[in-house]
mmCIF file of the N, C-alpha and C atoms, coordinates in Angstrom:
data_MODEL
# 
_entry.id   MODEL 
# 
loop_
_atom_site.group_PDB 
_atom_site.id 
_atom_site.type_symbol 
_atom_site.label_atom_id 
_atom_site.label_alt_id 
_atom_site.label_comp_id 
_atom_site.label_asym_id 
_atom_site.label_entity_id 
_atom_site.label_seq_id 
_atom_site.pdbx_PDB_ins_code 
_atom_site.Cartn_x 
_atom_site.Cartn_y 
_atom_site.Cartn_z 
_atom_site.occupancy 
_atom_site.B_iso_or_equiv 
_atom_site.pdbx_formal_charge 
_atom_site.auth_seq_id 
_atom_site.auth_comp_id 
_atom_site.auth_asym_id 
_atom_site.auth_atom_id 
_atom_site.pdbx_PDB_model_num 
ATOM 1   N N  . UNK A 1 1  ? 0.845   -1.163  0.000   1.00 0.00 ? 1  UNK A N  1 
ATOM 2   C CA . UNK A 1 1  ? 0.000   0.000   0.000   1.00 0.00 ? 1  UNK A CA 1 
ATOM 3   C C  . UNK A 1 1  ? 0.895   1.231   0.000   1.00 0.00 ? 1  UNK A C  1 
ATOM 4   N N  . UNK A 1 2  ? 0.379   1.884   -0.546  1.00 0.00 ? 2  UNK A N  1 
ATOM 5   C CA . UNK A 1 2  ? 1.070   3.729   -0.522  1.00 0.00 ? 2  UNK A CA 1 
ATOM 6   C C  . UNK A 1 2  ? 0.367   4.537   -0.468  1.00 0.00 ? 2  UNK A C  1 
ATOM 7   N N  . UNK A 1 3  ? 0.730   5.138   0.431   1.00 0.00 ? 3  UNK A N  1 
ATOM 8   C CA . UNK A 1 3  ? -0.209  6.197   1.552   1.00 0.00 ? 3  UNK A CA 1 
ATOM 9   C C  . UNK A 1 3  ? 0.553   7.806   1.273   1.00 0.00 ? 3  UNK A C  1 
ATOM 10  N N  . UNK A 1 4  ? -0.273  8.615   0.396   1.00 0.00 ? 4  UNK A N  1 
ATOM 11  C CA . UNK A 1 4  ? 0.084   9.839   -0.471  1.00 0.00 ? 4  UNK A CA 1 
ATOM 12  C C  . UNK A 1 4  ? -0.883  10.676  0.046   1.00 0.00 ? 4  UNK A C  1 
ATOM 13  N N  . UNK A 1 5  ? -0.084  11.961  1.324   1.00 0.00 ? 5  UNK A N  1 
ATOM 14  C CA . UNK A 1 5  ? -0.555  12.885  1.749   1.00 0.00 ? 5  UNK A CA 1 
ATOM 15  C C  . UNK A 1 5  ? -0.481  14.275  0.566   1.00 0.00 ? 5  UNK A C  1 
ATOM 16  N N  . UNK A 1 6  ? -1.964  14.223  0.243   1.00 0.00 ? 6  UNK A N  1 
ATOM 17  C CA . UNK A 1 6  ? -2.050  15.040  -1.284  1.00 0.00 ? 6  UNK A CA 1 
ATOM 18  C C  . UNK A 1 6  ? -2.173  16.472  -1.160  1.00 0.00 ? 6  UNK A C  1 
ATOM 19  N N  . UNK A 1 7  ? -1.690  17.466  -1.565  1.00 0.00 ? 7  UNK A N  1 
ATOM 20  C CA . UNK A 1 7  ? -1.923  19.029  -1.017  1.00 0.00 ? 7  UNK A CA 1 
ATOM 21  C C  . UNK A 1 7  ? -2.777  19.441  -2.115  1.00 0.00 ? 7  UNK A C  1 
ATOM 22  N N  . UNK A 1 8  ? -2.688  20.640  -2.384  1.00 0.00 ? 8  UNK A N  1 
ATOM 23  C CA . UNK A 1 8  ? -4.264  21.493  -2.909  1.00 0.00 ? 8  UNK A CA 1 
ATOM 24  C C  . UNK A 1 8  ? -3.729  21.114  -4.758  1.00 0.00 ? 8  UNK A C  1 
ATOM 25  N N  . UNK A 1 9  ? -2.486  21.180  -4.995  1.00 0.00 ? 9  UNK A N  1 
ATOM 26  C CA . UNK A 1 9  ? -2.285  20.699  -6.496  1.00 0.00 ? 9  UNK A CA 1 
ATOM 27  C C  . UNK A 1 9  ? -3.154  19.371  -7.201  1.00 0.00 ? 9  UNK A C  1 
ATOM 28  N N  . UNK A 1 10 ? -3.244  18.836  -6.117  1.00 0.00 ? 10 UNK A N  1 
ATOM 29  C CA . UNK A 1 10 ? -3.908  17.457  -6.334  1.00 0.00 ? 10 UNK A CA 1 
ATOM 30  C C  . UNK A 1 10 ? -5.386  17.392  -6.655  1.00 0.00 ? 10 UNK A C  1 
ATOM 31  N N  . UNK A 1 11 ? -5.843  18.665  -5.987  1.00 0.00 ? 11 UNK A N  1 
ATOM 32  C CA . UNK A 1 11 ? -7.588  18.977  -6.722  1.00 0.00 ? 11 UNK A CA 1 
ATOM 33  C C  . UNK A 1 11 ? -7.562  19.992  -8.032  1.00 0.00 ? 11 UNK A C  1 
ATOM 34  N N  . UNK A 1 12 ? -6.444  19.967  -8.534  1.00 0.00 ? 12 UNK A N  1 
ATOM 35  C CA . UNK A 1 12 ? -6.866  20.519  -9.978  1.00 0.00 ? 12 UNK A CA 1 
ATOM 36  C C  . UNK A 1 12 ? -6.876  19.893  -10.735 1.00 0.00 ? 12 UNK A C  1 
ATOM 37  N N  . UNK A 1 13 ? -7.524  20.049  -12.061 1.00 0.00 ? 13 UNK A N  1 
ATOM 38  C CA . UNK A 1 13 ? -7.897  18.958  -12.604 1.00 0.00 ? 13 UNK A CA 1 
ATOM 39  C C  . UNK A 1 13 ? -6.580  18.560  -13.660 1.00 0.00 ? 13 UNK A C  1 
ATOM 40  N N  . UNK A 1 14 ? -5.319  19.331  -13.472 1.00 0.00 ? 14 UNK A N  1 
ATOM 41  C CA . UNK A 1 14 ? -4.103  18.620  -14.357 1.00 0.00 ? 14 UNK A CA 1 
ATOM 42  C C  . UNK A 1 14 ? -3.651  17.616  -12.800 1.00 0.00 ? 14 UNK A C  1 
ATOM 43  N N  . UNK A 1 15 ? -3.644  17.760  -11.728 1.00 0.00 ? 15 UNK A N  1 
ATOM 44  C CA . UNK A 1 15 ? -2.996  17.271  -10.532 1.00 0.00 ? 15 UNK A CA 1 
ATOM 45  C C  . UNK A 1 15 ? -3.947  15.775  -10.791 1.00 0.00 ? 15 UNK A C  1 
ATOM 46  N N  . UNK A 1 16 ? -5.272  16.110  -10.508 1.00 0.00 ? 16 UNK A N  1 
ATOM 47  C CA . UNK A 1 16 ? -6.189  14.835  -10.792 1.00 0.00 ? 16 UNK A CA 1 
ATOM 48  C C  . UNK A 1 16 ? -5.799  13.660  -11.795 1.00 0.00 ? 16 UNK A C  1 
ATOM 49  N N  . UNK A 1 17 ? -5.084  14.360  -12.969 1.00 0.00 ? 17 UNK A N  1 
ATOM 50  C CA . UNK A 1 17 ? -4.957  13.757  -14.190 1.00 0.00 ? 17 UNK A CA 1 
ATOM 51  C C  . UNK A 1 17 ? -4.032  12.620  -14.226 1.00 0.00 ? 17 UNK A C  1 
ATOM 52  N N  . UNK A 1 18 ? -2.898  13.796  -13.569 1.00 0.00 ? 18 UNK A N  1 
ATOM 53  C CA . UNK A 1 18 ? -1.432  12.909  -13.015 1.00 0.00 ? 18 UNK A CA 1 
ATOM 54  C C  . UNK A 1 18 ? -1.567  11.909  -12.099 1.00 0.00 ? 18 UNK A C  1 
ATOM 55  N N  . UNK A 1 19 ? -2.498  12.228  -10.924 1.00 0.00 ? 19 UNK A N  1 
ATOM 56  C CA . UNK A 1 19 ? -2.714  10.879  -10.026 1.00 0.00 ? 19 UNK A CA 1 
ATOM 57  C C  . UNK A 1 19 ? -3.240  10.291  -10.747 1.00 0.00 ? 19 UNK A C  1 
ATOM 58  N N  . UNK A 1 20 ? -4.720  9.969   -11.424 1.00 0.00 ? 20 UNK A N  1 
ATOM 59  C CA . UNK A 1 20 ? -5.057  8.907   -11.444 1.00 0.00 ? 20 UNK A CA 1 
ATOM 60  C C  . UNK A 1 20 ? -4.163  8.128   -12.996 1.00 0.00 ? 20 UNK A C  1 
ATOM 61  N N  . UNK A 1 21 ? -3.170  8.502   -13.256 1.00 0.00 ? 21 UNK A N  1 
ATOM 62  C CA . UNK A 1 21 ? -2.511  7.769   -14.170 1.00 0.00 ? 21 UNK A CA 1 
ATOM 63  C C  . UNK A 1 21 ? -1.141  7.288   -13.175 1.00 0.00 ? 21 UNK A C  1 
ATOM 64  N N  . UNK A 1 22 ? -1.045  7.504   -12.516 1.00 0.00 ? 22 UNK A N  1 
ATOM 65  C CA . UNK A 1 22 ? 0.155   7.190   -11.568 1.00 0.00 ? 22 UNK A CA 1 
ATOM 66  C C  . UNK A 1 22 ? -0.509  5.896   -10.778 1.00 0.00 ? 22 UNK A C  1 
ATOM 67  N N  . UNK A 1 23 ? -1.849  6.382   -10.392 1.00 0.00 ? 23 UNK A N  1 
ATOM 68  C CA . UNK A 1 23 ? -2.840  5.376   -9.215  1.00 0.00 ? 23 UNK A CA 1 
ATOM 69  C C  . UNK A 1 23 ? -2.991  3.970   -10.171 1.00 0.00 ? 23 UNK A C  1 
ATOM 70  N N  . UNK A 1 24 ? -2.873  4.117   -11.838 1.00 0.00 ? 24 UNK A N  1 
ATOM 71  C CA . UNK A 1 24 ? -2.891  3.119   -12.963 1.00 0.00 ? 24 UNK A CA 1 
ATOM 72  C C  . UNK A 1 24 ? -1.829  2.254   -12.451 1.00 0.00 ? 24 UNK A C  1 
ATOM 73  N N  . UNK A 1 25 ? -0.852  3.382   -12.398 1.00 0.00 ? 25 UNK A N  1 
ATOM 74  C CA . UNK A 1 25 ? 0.897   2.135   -12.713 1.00 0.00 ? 25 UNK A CA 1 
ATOM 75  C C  . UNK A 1 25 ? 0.756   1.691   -11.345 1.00 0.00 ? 25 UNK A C  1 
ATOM 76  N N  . UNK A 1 26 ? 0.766   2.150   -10.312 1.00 0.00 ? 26 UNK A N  1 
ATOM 77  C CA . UNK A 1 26 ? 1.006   1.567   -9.425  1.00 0.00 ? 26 UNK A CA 1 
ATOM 78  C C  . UNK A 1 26 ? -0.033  0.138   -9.290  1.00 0.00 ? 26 UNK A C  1 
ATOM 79  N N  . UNK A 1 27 ? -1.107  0.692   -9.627  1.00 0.00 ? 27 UNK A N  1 
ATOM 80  C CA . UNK A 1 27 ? -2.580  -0.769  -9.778  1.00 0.00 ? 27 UNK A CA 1 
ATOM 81  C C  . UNK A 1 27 ? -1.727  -2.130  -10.353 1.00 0.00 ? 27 UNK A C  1 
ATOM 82  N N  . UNK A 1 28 ? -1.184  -1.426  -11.564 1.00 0.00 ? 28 UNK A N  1 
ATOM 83  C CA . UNK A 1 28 ? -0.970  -2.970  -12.764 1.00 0.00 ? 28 UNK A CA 1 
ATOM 84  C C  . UNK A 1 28 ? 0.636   -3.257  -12.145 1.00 0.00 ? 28 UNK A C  1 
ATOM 85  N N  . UNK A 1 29 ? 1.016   -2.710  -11.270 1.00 0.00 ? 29 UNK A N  1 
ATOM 86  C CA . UNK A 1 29 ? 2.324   -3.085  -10.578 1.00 0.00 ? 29 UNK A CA 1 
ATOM 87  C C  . UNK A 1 29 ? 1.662   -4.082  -9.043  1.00 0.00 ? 29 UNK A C  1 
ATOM 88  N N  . UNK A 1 30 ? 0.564   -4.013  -8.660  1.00 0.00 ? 30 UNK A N  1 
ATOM 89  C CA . UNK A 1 30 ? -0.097  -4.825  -7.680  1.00 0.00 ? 30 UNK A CA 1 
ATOM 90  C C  . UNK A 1 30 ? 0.047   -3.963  -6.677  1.00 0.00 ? 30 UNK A C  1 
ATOM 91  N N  . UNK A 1 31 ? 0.266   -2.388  -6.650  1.00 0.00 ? 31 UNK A N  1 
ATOM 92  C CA . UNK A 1 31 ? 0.015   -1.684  -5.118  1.00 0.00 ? 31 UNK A CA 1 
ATOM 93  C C  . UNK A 1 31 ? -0.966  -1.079  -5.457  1.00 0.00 ? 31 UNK A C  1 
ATOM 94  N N  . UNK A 1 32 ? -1.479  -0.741  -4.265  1.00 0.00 ? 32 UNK A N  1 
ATOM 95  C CA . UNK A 1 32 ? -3.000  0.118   -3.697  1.00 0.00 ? 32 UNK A CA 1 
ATOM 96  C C  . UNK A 1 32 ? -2.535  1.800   -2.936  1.00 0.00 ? 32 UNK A C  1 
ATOM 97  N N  . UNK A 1 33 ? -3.251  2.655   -3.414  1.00 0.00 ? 33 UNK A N  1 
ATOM 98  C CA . UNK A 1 33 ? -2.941  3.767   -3.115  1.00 0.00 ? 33 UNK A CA 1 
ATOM 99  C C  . UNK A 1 33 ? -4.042  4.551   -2.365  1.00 0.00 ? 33 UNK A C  1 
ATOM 100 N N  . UNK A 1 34 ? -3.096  4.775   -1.168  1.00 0.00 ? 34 UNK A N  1 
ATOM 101 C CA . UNK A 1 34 ? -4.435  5.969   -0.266  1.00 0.00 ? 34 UNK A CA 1 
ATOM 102 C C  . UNK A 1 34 ? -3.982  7.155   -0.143  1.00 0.00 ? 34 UNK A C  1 
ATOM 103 N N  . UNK A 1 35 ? -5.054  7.612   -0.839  1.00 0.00 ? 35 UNK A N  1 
ATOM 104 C CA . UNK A 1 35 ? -4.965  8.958   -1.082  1.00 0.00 ? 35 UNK A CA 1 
ATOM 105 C C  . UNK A 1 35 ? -5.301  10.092  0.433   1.00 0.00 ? 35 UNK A C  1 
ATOM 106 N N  . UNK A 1 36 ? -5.043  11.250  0.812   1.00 0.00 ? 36 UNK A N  1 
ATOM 107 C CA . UNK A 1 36 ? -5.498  11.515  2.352   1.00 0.00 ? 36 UNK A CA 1 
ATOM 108 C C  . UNK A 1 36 ? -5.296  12.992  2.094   1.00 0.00 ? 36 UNK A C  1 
ATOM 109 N N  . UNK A 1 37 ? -5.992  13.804  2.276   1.00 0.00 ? 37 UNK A N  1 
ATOM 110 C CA . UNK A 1 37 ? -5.887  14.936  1.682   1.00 0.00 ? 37 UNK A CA 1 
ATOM 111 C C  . UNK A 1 37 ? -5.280  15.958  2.818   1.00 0.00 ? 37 UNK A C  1 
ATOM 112 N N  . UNK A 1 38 ? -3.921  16.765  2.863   1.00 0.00 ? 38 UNK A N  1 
ATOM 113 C CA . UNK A 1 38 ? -3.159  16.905  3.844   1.00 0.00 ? 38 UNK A CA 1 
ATOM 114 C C  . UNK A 1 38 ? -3.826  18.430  5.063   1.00 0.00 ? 38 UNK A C  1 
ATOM 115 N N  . UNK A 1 39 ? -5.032  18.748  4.657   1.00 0.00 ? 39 UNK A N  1 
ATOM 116 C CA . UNK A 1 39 ? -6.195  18.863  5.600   1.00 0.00 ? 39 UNK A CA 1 
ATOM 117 C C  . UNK A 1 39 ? -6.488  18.259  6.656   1.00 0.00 ? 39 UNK A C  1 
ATOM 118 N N  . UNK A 1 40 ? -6.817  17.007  5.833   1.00 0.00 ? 40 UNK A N  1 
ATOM 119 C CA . UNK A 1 40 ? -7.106  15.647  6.900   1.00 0.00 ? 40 UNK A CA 1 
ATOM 120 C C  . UNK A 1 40 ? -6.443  15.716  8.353   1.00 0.00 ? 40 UNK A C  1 
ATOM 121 N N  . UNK A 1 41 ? -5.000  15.646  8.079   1.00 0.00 ? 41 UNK A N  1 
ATOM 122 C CA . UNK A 1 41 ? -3.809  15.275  8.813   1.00 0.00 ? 41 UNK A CA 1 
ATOM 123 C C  . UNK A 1 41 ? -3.878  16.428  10.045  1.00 0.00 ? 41 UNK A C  1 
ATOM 124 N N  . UNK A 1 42 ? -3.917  17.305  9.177   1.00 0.00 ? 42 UNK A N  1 
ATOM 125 C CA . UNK A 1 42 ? -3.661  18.454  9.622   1.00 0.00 ? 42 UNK A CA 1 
ATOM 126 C C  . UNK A 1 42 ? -5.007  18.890  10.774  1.00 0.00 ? 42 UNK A C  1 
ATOM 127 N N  . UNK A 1 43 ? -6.073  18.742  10.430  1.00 0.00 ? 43 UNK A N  1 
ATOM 128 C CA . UNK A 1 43 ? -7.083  18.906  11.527  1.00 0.00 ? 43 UNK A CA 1 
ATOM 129 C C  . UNK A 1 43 ? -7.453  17.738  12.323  1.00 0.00 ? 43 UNK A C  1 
ATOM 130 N N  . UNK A 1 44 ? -7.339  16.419  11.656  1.00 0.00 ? 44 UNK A N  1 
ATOM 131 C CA . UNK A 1 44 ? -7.756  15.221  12.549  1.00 0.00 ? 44 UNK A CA 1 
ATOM 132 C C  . UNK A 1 44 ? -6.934  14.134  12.211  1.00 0.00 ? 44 UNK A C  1 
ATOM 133 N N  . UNK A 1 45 ? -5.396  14.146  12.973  1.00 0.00 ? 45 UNK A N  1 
ATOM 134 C CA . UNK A 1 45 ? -4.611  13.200  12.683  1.00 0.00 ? 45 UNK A CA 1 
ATOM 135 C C  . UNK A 1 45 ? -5.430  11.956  13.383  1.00 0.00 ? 45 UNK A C  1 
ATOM 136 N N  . UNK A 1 46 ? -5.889  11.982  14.133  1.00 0.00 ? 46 UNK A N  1 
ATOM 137 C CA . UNK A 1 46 ? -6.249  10.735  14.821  1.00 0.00 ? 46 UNK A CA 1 
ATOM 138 C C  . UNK A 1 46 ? -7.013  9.669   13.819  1.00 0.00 ? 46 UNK A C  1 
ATOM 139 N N  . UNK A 1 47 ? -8.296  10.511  13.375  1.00 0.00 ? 47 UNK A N  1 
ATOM 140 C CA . UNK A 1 47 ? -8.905  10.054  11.979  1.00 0.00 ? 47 UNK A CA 1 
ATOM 141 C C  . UNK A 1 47 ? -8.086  9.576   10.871  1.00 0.00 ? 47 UNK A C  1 
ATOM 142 N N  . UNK A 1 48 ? -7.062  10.201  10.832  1.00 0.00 ? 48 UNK A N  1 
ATOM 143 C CA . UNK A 1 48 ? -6.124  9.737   10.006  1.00 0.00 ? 48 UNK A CA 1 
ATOM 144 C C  . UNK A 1 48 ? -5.296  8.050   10.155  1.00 0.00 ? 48 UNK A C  1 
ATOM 145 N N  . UNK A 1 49 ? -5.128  7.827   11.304  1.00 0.00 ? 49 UNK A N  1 
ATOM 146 C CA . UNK A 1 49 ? -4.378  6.980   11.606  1.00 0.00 ? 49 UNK A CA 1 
ATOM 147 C C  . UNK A 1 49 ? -5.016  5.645   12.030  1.00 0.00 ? 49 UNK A C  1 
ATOM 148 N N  . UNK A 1 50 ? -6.080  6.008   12.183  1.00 0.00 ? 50 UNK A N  1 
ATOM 149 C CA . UNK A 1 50 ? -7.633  4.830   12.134  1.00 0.00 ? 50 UNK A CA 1 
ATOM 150 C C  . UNK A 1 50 ? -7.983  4.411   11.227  1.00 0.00 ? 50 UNK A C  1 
ATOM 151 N N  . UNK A 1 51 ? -7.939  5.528   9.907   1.00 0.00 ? 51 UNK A N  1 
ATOM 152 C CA . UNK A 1 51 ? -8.132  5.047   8.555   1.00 0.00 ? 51 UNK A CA 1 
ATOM 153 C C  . UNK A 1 51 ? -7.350  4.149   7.954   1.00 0.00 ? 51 UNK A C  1 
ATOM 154 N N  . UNK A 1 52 ? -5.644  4.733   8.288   1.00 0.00 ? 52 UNK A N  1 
ATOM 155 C CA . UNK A 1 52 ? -4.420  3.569   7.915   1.00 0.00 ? 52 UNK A CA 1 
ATOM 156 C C  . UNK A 1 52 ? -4.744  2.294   8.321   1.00 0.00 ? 52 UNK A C  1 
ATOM 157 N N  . UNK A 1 53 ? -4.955  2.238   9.587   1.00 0.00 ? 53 UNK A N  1 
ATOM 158 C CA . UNK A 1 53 ? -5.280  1.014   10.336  1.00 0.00 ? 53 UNK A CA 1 
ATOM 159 C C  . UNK A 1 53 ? -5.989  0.058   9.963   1.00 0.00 ? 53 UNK A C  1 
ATOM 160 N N  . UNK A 1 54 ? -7.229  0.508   9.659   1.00 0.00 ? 54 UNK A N  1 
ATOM 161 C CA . UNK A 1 54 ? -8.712  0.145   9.137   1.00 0.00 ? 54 UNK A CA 1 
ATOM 162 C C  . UNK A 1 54 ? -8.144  -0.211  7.458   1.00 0.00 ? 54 UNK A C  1 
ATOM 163 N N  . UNK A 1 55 ? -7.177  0.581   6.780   1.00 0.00 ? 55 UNK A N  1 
ATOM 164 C CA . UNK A 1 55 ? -7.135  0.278   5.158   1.00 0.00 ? 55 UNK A CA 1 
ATOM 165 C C  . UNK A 1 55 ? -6.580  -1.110  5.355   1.00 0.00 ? 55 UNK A C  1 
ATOM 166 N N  . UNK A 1 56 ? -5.491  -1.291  6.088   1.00 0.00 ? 56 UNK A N  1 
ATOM 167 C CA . UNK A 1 56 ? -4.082  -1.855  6.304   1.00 0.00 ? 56 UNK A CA 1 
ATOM 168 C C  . UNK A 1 56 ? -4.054  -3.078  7.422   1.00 0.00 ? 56 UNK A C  1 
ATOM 169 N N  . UNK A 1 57 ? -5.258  -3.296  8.021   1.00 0.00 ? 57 UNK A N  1 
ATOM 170 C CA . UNK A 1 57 ? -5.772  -4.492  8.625   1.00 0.00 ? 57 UNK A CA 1 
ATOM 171 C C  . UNK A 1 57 ? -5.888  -5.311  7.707   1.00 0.00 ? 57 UNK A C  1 
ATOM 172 N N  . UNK A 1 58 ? -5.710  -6.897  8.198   1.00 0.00 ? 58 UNK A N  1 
ATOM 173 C CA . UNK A 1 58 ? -6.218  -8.030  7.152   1.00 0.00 ? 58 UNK A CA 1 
ATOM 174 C C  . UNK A 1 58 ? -7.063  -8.123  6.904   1.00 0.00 ? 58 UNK A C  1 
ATOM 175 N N  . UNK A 1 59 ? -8.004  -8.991  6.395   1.00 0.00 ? 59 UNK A N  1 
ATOM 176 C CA . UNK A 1 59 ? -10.036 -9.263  5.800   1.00 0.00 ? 59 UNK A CA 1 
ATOM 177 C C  . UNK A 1 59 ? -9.796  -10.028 7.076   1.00 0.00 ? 59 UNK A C  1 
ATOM 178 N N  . UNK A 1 60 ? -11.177 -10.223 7.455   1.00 0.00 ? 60 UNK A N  1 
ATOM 179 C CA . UNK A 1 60 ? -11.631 -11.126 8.385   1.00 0.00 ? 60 UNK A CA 1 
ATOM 180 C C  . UNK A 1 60 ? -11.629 -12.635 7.583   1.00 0.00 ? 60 UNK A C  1 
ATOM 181 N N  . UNK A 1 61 ? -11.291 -13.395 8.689   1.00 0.00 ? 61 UNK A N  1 
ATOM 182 C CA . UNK A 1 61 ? -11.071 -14.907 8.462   1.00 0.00 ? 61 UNK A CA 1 
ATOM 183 C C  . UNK A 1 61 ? -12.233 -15.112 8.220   1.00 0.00 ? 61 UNK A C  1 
ATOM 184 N N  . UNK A 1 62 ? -12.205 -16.478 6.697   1.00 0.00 ? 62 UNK A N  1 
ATOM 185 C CA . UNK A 1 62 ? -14.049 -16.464 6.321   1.00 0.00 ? 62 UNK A CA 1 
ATOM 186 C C  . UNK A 1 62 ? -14.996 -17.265 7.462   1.00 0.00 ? 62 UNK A C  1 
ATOM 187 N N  . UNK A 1 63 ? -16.100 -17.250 6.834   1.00 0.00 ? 63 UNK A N  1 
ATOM 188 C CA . UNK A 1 63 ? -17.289 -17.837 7.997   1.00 0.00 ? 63 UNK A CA 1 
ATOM 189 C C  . UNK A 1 63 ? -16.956 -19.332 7.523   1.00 0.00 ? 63 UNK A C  1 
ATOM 190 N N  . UNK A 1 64 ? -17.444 -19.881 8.355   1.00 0.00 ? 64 UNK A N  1 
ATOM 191 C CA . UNK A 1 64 ? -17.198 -21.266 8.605   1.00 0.00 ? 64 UNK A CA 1 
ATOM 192 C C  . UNK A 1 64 ? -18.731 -22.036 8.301   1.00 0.00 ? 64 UNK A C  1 
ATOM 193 N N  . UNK A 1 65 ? -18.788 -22.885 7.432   1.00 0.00 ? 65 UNK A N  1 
ATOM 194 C CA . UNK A 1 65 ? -20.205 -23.648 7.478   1.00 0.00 ? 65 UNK A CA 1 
ATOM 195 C C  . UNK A 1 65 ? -20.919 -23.892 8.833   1.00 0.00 ? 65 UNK A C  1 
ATOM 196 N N  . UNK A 1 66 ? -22.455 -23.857 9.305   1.00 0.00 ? 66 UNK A N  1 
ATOM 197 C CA . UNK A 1 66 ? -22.661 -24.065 10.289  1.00 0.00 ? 66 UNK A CA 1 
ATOM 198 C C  . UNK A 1 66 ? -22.534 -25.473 10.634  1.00 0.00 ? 66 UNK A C  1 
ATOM 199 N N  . UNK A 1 67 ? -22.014 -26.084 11.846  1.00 0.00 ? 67 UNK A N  1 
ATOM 200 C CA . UNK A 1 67 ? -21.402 -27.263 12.066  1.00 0.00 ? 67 UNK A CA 1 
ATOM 201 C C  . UNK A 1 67 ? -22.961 -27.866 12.166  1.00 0.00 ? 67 UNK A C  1 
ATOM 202 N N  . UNK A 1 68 ? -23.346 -29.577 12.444  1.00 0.00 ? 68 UNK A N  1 
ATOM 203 C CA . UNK A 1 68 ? -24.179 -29.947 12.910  1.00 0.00 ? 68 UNK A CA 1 
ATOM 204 C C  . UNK A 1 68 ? -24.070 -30.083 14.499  1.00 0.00 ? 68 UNK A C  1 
ATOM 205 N N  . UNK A 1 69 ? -24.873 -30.692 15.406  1.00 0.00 ? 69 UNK A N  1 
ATOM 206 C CA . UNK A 1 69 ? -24.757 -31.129 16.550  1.00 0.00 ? 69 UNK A CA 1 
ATOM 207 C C  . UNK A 1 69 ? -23.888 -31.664 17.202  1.00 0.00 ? 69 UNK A C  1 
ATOM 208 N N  . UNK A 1 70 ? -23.309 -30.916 18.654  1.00 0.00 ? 70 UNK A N  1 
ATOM 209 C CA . UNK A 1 70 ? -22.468 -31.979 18.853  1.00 0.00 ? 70 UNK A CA 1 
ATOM 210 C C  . UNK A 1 70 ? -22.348 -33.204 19.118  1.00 0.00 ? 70 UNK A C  1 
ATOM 211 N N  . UNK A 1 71 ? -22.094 -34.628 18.520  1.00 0.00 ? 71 UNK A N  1 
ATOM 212 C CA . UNK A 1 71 ? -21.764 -35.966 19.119  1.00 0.00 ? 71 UNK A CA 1 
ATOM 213 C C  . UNK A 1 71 ? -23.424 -36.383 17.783  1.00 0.00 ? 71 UNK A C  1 
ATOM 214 N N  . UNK A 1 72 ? -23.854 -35.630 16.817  1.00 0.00 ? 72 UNK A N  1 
ATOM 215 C CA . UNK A 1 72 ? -23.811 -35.980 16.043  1.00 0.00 ? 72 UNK A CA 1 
ATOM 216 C C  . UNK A 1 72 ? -23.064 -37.101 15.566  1.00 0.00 ? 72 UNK A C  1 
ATOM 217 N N  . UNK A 1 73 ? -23.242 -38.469 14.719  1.00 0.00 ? 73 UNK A N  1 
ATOM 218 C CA . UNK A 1 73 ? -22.534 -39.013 14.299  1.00 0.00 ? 73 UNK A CA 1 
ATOM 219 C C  . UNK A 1 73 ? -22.158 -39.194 12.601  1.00 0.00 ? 73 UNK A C  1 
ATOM 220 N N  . UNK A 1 74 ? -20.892 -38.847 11.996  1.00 0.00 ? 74 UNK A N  1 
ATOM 221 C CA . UNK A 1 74 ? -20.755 -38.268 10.854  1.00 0.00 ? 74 UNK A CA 1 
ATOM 222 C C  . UNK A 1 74 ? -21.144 -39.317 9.931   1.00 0.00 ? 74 UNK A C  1 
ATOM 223 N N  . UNK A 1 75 ? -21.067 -40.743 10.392  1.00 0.00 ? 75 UNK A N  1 
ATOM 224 C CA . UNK A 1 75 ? -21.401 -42.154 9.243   1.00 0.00 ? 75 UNK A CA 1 
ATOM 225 C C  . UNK A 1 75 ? -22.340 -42.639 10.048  1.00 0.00 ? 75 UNK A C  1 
ATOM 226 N N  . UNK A 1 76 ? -22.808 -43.581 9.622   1.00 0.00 ? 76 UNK A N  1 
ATOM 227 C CA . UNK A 1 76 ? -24.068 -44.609 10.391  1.00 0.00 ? 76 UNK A CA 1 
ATOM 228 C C  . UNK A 1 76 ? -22.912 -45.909 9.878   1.00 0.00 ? 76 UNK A C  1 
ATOM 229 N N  . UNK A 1 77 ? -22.467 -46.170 11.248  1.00 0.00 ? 77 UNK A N  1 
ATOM 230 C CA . UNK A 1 77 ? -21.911 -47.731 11.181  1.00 0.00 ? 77 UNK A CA 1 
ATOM 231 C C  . UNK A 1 77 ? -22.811 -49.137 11.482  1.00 0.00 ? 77 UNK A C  1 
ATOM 232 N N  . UNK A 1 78 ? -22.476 -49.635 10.839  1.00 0.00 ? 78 UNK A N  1 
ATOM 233 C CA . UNK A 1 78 ? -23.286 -51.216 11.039  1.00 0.00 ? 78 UNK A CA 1 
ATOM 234 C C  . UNK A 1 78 ? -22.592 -52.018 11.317  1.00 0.00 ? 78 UNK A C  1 
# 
């Protein structure tokens, strides 16, 4: 991941242009880009650093089929 604290160049629309062709290469290179607009930082670092956290955490481990009963028996022996 790459984490790009963006200043006011970045909302014009040549700045726009350049990121999202940069946000390309980096895509088809296999990184992910967070963008954070240096406002952000600047009035609510905390928010900021929750967001990293929250981007930059793993997925949750998947759900698991619901089991049957316990002592259920999995074959019928004879």
């Amino acid at each position: 991941m790459i984490i790009e604290i963006d200043g006011y160049h970045h909302t014009t629309p040549e700045g726009a242009a350049r990121d999202a062709e940069r946000d390309g290469w980096f895509a088809a290179e296999g990184y992910r880009v967070l963008r954070i607009p240096e406002k952000h930082v600047r009035d609510d670092l905390r928010a900021v650093v929750e967001r990293i956290a929250a981007e930059t955490a793993p997925p949750p481990s998947p759900t698991l089929p619901p089991s049957r009963e316990q002592g259920e028996p999995r074959y019928l022996v004879r």
